[in-house]
N, C-alpha and C positions, 0 to 999 in steps of 0.2 A: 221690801215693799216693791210693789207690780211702778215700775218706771213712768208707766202714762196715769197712775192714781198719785205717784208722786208730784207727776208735772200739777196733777187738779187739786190736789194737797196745799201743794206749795205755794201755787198760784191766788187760789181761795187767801190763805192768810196773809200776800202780799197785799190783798185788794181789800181783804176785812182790816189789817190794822191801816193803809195808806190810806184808802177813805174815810176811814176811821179817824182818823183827826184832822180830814176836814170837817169832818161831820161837827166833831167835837169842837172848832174853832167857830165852823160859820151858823153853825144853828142858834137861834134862841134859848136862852135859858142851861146851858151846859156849863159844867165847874171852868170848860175850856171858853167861853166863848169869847172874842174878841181877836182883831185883826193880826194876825202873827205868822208870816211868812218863815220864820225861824223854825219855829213850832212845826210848821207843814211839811219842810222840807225836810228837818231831822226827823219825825217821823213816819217819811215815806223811808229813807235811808233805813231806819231800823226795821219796817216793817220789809225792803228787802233781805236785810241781813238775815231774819227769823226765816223766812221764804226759803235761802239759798243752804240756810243749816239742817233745816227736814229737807227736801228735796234733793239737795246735790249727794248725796250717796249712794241714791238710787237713780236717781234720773237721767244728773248731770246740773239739775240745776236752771231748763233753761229758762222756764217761765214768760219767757216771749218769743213768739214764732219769729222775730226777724233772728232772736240768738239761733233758733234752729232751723235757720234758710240758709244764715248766715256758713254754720259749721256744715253745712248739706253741699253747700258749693264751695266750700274747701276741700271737701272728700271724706269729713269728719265724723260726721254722722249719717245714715244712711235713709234715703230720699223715700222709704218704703215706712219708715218711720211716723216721717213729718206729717200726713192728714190727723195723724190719731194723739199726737202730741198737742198741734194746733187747737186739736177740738177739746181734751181737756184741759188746755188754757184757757180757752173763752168761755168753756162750762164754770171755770174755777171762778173765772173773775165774774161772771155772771151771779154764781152761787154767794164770793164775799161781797158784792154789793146789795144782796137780798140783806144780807144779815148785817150787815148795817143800818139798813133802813130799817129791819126789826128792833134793833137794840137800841136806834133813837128816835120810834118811831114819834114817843109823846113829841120829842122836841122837834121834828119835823112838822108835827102840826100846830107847833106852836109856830112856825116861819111861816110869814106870809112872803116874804121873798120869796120867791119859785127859782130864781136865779140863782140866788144862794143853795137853794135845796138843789136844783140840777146840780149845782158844784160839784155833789158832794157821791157822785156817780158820775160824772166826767168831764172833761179838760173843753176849754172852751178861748178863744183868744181876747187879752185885754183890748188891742185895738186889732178890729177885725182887717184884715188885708190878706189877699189870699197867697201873696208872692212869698211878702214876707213872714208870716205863718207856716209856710212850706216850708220854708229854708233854715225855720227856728228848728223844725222838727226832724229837717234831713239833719242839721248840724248836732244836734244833740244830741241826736242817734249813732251818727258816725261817730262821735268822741264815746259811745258807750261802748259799742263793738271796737271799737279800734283798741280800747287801752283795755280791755277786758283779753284780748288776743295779746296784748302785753304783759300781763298781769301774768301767765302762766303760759309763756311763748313756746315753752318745751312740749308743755302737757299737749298745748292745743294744736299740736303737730304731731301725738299720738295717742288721743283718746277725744271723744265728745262730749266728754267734759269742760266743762268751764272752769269748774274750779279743780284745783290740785292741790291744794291744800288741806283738805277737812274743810271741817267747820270753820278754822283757822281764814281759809280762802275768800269767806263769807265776806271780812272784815273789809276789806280794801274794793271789793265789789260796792258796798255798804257807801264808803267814802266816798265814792264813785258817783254812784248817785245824788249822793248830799249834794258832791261840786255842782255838776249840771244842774240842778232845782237850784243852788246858790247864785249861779253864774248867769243862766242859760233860761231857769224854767218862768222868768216872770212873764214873756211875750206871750206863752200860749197854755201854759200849767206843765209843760212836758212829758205830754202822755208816753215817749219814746219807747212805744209798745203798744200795737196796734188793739192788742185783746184788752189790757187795759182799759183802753177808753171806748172799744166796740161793748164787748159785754156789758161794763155798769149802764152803758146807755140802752141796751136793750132791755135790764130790768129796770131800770127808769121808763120806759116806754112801755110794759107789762102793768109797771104799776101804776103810773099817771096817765097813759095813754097818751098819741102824739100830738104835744105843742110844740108846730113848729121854731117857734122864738125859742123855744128852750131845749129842744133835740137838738137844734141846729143842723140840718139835715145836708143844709147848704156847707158847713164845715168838716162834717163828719167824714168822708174821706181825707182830710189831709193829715189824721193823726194815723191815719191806715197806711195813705201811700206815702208820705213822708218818713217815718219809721223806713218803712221797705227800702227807699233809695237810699236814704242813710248809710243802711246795714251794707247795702251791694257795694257802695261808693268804699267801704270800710275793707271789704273783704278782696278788692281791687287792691289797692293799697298795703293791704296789708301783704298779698303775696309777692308783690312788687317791692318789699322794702328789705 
């Protein structure tokens, strides 16, 4: 498979099964629905694991442009690469938040909460603060990249790879993320992944057009540039250690 159809591939099913059960928890009327942060957070975990199993053979797997900023300024992956990786991550996540909105569309009009429906297409903070919002999303990021560089410390000192395992590598990435959404993701939902939460909120914005209170327009950068320092803080660190 073509490397930047894998990244959109991949990317697309991390964001069709992750919002995918938000969808399935906070909508009206779904076999899932009702409050279960367990729910949510094991399956974003599996919906990266499925993500990192098609993709990282061809790709590497990174499915978020800070993994491949990240390995670009280690010297890992090359900088001629990264617009066209970038763009079909945000197409991808773009493309699985359509299709969740298709696949739950009845029960999306059965919500009259808009808040719950924005959920369900991107990350938003329980208590709005903009410091400490920032800092949920560098830290959460950093512990992504950082233990991700751990996880395969040989590979990722000679390949753009992430994972080195197979499929097999998928697994402990997977864990990964469960932690940080366990740990880490109740302050802001942990988009720790800027395409993530840009994309679904732009076909949120295609399909409902712009409410402010519900774009949040006003937070919408911090899952963008908090991600980003994250990953740099990570990759500091990491060559330092």
């Amino acid at each position: 498979m073509n490397p930047f159809l894998a990244e959109y591939i991949g990317t697309l099913l991390m964001i069709l099964l992750g919002n995918g059960v938000v969808a399935n928890v906070v909508l009206n009327g779904t076999k899932g629905n009702g409050p279960n942060w367990m729910v949510i957070t094991t399956g974003w975990a599996l919906a990266v694991f499925v993500a990192v199993v098609v993709a990282g053979p061809y790709s590497g797997a990174h499915l978020n442009p800070v993994v491949s900023l990240s390995l670009a300024f280690l010297g890992k992956f090359e900088w001629n690469l990264l617009p066209g990786y970038i763009l079909m991550q945000l197409f991808g996540a773009m493309s699985g938040a359509l299709l969740v909105w298709l696949i739950y569309k009845d029960h999306f009009d059965r919500t009259e909460d808009e808040g719950a429906r924005a959920a369900c297409f991107f990350t938003g903070p329980a208590i709005a603060n903009t410091a400490r919002n920032l800092l949920s999303e560098i830290l959460g990021t950093f512990v992504l990249i950082f233990v991700i560089f751990h996880f395969t410390d040989a590979g990722i000192k000679e390949t753009n790879s992430i994972i080195g395992l197979g499929s097999i590598g998928a697994l402990p990435v997977a864990l990964l993320v469960w932690a940080i959404g366990l740990s880490l993701g109740g302050t802001t939902g942990y988009a720790i992944n800027p395409v993530r939460d840009f994309g679904p909120r732009v076909s949120y914005f295609a399909i409902y057009g712009f409410k402010k209170t519900y774009f949040r327009i006003n937070y919408a950068w911090i899952p963008i540039v908090g991600p980003v320092i994250g990953g740099l803080i990570a990759v500091l660190l990491f060559v330092n250690v």
